[in-house]
N, C-alpha and C positions, 0 to 999 in steps of 0.2 A: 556574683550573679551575672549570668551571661542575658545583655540585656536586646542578644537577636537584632543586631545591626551591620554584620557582618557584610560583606560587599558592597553594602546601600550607599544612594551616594548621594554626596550633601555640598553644599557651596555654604560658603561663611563672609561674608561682609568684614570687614576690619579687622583682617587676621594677623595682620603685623605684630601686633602688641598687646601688649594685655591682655583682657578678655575674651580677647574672638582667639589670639595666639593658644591662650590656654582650651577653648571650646576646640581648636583643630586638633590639638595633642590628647585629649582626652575621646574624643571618637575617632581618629584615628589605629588610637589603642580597643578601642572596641571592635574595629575591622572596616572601619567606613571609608570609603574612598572619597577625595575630599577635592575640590577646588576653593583654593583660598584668594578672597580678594582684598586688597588697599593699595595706594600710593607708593608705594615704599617698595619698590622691585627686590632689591638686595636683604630685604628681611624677611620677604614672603620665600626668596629662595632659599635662606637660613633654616626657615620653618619646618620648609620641604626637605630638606636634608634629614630633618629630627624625626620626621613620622616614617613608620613603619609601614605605611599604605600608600600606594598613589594618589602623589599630590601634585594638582595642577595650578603653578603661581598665577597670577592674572593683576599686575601691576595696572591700575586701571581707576582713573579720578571718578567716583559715582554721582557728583556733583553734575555733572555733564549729565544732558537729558538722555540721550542716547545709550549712554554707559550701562545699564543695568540691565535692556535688553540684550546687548554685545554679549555680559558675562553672564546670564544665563544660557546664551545657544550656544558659549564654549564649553560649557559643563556638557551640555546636552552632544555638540559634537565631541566630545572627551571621552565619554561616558554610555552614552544612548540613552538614557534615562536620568531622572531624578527624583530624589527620595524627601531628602530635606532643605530647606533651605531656613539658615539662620542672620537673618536681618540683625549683624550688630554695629554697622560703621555710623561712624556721628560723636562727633567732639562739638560739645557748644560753649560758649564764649559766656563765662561768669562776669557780673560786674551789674551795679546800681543799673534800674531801670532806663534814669534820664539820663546816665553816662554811654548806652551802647546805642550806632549806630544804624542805621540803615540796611549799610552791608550786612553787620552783623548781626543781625537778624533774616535777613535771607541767607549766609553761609549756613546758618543754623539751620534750618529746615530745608533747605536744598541738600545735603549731605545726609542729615537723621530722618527726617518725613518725609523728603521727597523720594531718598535713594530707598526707602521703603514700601513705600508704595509701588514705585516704578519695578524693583525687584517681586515683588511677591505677585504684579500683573504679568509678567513674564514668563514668569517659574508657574505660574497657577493651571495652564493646561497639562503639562505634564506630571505636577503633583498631583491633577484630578487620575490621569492616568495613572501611575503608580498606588492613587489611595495614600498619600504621603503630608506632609507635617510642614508647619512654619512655624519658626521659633522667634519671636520680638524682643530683640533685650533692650528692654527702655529704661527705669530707673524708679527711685519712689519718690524723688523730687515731681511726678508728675501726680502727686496726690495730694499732697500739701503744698500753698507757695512758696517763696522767700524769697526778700529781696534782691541778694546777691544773686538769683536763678530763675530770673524772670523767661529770657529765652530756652536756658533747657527745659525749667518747667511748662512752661507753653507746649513745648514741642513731643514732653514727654504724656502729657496730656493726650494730644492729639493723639499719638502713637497709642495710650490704651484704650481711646474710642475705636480707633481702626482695626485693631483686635479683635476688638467684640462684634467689629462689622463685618471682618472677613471669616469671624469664626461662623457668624449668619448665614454667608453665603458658603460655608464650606460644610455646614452639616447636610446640606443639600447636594453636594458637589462630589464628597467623598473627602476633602482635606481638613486634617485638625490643625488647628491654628492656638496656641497658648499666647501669650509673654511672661518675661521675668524681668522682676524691679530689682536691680542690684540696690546695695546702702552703699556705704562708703568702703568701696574697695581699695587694694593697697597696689597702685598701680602707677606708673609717674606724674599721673596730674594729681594724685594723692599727694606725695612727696612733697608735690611745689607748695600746695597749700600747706601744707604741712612746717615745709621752711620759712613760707611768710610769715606765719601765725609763730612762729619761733621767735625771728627776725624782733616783730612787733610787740613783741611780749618779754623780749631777752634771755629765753630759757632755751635749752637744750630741746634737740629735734625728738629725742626721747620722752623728754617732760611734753613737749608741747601734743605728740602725737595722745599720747596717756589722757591729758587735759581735752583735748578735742572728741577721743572717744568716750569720755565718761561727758561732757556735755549731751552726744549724742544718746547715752544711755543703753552704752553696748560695752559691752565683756573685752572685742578687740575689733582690729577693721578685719573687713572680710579679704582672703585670699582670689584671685583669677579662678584659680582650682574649683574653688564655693560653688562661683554660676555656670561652669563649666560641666562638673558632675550633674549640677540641674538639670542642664541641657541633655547633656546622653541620657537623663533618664525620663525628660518632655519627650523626646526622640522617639523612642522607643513602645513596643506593642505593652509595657508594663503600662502606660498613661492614656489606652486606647477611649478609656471613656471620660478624657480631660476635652472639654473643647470650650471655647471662651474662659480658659483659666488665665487670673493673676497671681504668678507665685511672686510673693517677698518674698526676696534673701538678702536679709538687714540684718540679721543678730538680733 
């Protein structure tokens, strides 16, 4: 299905790895011309290498307040326009309640809520222009708590009331705004938990992963590719009458 995203052009938050790496390669392949942003200079220029469409690296800390307006007016000088913008950087720090810090809890929201926020006010006059889409990839930890994920779930919380607030302000505005709650994707912080829980239980990273998904009550962990194809297809004029949506993609 040609899902008519061809030339349009989209910036990605935390495209190095994982999720956001597979979300560029997968519209890319669609025809969308991309600026990819995270930390990691030499991986985002790896990235760039792999897609078929112009892509513009943007090594750039989003933590920093200023950062997010920076890399939407390179997209915009890159480009002339913008089409989509998908909010996915934000790594948050697991651990017991009374064990995480202060820090750690401002790195947590300064990187995932705040670089989205600051991102999607940037981007929002020219997606009003274009008539264009914001995509929130947040998690399903923000629906349920647990102890272990007190700050992502916090954070992921926040992120799906601001959804529903920008999708308020965008059926007025002309911009759709979804999110999507990834489950347990298989991506390197998968791994690690996945070795500890090996480690601490003495079994095989095979047994232990098997073990962990059937606690969860899922068939297998999900693939990069899973939330990525979501994406191109939140993106795209197929989801024109989506606004304030929550897609899970848990299994």
């Amino acid at each position: 299905m040609d899902l008519n995203l061809r030339t349009k052009v989209a910036v990605i938050t935390g495209a190095s790895r994982g999720i956001g790496h597979s979300i560029a390669r997968v519209l890319a392949a669609e025809g969308m011309r991309l600026v990819v942003a995270a930390r990691s200079g030499d991986l985002l220029d790896e990235l760039a290498s792999l897609c078929p469409t112009e892509v513009h690296p943007v090594a750039i800390d989003l933590r920093q307040k200023d950062a997010p307006q920076r890399l939407i007016e390179r997209a915009v000088e890159a480009f002339g326009a913008l089409d989509l913008l998908v909010n996915n950087a934000g790594a948050t720090k697991r651990g017991d309640f009374l064990s995480l810090s202060e820090t750690d809890w401002e790195d947590g929201f300064a990187l995932k809520f705040f670089s989205t926020v600051r991102c999607s006010r940037a981007a929002w006059p020219h997606l009003q222009a274009s008539r264009g889409a914001i995509i929130n990839i947040v998690g399903i930890g923000g629906r349920t708590g647990a102890a272990e994920f007190a700050i992502g779930g916090s954070v992921n919380a926040a992120l799906l009331n601001l959804t529903k607030v920008l999708a308020d302000r965008g059926t007025h505005d002309g911009v759709r705004v979804n999110a999507i709650n990834p489950g347990t994707i298989a991506t390197d912080r998968l791994q690690i938990r996945i070795s500890q829980f090996a480690q601490e239980k003495q079994i095989s990273m095979a047994e232990a992963a098997q073990q962990m998904a059937a606690k969860l009550g899922i068939a297998r962990f999900g693939e990069p590719e899973d939330i990525a194809r979501a994406v191109a297809f939140l993106a795209s004029p197929q989801t024109a009458y989506c606004q304030g949506a929550i897609l899970d993609v848990d299994g």
